[in-house]
N, C-alpha and C positions, 0 to 999 in steps of 0.2 A: 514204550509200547511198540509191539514189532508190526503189528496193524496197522495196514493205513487209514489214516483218519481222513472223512471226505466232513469238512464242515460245513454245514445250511444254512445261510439265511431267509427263511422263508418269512411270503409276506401273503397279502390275500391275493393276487393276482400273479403275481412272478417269484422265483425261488434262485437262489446263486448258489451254488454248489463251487467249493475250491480244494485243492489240494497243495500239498507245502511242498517244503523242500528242505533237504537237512538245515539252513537257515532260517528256516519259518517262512519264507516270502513265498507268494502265491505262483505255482509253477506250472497248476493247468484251472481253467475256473469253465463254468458251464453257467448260462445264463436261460432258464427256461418259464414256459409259460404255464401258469399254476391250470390246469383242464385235466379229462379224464384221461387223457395219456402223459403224462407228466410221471408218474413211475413207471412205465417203459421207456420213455427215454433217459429219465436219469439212470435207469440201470442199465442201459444200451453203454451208454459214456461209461461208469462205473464197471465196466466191466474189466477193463484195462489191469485191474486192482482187484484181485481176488479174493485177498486175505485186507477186506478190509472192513471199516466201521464208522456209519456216519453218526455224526454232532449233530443234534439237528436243537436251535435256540427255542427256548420255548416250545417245547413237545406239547403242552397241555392247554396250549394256546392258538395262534397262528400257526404254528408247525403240526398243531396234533393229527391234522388228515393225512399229512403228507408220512407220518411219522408212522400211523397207522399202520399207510398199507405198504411201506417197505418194511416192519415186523412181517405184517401179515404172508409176504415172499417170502422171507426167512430170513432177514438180514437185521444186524444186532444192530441197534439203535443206542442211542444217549442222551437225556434230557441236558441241554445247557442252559443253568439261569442266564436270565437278562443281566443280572448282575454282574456277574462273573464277567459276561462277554462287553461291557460296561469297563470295568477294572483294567481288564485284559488290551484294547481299546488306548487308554488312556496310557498307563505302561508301555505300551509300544510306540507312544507319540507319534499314533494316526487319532488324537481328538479331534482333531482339525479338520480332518478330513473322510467325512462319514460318509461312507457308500455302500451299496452291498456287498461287492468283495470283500473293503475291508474288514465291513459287520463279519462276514464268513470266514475271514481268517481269522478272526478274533475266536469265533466258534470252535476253529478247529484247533488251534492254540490249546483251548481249555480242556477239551476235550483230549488233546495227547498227554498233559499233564496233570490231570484231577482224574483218579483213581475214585473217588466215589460218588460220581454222575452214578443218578437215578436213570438203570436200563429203561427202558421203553417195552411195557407188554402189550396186547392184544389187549383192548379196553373187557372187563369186567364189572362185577357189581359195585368195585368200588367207583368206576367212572360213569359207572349207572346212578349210583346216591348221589354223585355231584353232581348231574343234569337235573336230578330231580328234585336237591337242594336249591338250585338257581333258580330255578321254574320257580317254587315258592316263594323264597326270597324276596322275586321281581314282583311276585303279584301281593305279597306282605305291603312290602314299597309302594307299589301304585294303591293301594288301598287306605295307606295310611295316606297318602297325596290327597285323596277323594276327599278323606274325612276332614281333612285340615279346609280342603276349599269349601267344603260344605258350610263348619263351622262360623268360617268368616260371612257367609251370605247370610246365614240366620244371626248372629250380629250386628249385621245392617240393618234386618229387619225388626227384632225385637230386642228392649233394655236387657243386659244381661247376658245375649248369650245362650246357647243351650249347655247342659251340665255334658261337663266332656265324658263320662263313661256314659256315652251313648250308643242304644242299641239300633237299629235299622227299624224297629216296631218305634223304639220310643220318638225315635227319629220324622217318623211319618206323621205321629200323633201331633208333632209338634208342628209339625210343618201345616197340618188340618188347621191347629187353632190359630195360625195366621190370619190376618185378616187386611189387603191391600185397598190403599184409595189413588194409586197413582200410577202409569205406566211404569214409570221404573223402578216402583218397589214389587209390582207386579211380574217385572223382567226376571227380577232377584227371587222371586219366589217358584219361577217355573226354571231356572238355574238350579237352587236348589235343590227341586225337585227331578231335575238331571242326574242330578251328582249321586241322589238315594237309588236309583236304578241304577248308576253304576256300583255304588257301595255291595248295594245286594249282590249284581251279574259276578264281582270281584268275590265275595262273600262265599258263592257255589263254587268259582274256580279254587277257592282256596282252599277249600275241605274235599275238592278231588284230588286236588294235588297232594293232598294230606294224606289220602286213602290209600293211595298209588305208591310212595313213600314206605304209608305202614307195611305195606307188603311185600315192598322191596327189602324192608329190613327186615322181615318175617322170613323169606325165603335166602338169606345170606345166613340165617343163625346165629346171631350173635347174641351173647350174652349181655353185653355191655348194660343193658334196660333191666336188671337184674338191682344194679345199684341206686340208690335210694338218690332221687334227685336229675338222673338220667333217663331222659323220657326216646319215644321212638327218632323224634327231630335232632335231639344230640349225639344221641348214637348213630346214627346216619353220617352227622357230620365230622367223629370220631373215626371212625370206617372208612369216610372220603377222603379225610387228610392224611390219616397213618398210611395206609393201605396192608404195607406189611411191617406188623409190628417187631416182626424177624431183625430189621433194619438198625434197631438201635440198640448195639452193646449192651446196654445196661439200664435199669430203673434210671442212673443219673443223666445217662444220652438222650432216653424219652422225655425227664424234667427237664432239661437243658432245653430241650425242643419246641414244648409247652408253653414256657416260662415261667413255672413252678420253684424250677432251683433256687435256691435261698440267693442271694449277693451281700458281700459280706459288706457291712456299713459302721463297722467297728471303731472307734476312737478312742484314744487315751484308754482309760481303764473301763471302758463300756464297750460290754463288748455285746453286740447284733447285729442282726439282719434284714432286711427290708425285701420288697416285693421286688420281681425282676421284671422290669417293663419290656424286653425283648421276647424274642420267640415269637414261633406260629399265634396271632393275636385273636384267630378265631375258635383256636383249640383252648387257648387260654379263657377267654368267653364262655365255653361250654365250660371247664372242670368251676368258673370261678359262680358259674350259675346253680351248679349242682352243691357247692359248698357252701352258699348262703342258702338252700334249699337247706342241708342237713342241718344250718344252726337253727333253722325255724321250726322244726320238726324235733322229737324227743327219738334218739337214737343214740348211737355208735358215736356219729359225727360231731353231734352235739356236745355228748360226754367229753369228746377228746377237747375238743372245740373251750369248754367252759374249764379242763381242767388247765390247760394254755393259760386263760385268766389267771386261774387260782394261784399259776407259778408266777404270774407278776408280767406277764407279758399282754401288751396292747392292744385294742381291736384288730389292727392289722397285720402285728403279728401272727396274731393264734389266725386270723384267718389264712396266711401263709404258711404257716404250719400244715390248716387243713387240706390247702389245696396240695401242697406237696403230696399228701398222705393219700389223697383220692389220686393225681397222679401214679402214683405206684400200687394201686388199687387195678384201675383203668388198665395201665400195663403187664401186669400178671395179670388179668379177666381176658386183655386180645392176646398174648400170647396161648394161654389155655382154648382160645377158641382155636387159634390157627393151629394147633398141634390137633385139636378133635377135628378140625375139618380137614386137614392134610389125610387123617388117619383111615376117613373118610374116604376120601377119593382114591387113595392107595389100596381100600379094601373092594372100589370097582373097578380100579384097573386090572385088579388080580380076578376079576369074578368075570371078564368081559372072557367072551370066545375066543381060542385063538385061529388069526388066520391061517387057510387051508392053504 
């Protein structure tokens, strides 16, 4: 790489920036204070270096602000896994000796020798569906919290238990036929009755967030909710993690990615294959939700699904079968989209005025 690479260790408060040397060792390092001028000064320093291109660990994380707004200047960015710069680290026999430099030079390491770091764009819709998948998430999470400490105080209070598919009405109803004779089963029941006004306030955040979502996926266009089994919250979460479907060679690079691709588990004269427990675990999640969706449901999926059995092959099989098969479903559906929406915006750039 004829660029020079400035590698980042950025943290929430302070950022080390270093530069190498034809033997890799750190030959100029910048240590600055993460605040609202923090990219004018690292490009102050960086300037030294014209033609060059920062590593920055973790873009999508601790790095992502800083990562930000040197795209947003115009300067080409690199996402480095934590991994990589982990590996990188260890091979170099600085485990020992973990500091931010070294973290940086680990960074910039990978980043002069790994040709297919994830560039760094100008955040879009797809780092809009992961704020707004998180959001969700956390409040799924605290809700499901509520409900479990709920359950334990009505417990306490009455044999048995309430029946766990419980609604917020039914929740109340039960809570009314309570009936206390002692302060601290009385404590237990106005507890209780905390947790259900939280369950509800939980309740309303999470069908806004839901709303806000639907319409983030509304307004990105994606076909993905087209497929039988793939609702608006998976598509979303398809869209967050791909981004550009462009990215991966082939249907086998996207399965590869998912964990869909077969691994071969072959022996003597048997010959198969088993599920792959590797890959993206959350993309895996979604296609493997959507494929025990199509076996329950009379379709496409199903069909293929049960003719799997027919040829002799196990529940797990054929449902690896299906999931490969919706994998490359998924991936010709986001390439199709990114080719209509490129096609898109290519037809307003040409329709815009041209400057006088």
């Amino acid at each position: 790489m004829d660029a020079t690479v400035i590698g980042v260790d950025a943290h929430k408060r302070s950022h080390t920036a270093v530069v190498l040397d034809n033997d890799e060792q750190i030959s100029n390092q910048l240590r600055l204070v993460a605040d609202r001028r923090q990219t004018d000064r690292l490009l102050a320093w960086a300037a030294r270096w014209p033609d060059r291109i920062f590593a920055i660990e973790n873009a999508r994380g601790l790095g992502r602000l800083l990562a930000q707004q040197l795209v947003g200047r115009g300067e080409t960015v690199v996402d480095v896994p934590g991994r990589l710069t982990a590996r990188t680290r260890r091979l170099s026999g600085h485990s020992a000796r973990k500091s931010d430099e070294f973290d940086a030079r680990s960074v910039a390491i990978v980043g002069a020798n790994h040709t297919s770091l994830r560039r760094v764009e100008l955040d879009d819709t797809p780092a809009e569906l992961r704020v707004l998948l998180d959001r969700r998430w956390h409040l799924v999470s605290a809700r499901h919290r509520v409900i479990c400490r709920f359950h334990d105080r009505i417990t306490e209070l009455t044999a048995g238990g309430a029946n766990k598919a419980l609604s917020p009405t039914a929740a109340a109803k039960a809570l009314r036929s309570i009936r206390t004779d002692n302060p601290a089963d009385a404590a237990r029941r106005q507890a209780a009755k905390d947790l259900l006004a939280e369950w509800r306030w939980l309740t309303r955040r999470i069908n806004d967030a839901q709303r806000r979502l639907d319409q983030a996926v509304a307004m990105h266009g994606t076909t993905l909710t087209d497929i039988d089994g793939i609702g608006t919250t998976s598509a979303a979460a398809i869209v967050a993690i791909v981004e550009d479907p462009t990215r991966f060679l082939t249907r086998g690079h996207f399965a590869s990615y998912n964990g869909t691709a077969p691994v071969d588990a072959s022996s003597g004269d048997h010959d198969r294959h088993r599920l792959n427990r590797r890959g993206n675990r959350q993309l895996n999640k979604v296609i493997h939700t959507a494929a025990i969706t199509q076996i329950r449901r009379d379709g496409p999926g199903r069909d293929y699904y049960e003719r799997k059995l027919a040829e002799g092959k196990k529940h797990l099989e054929a449902l690896r079968c299906l999931k490969r098969q919706l994998s490359d479903v998924i991936y010709r559906r986001m390439l199709a989209d990114h080719r209509h929406m490129q096609t898109v915006r290519d037809g307003q750039m040409g329709t815009r005025p041209k400057a006088a």
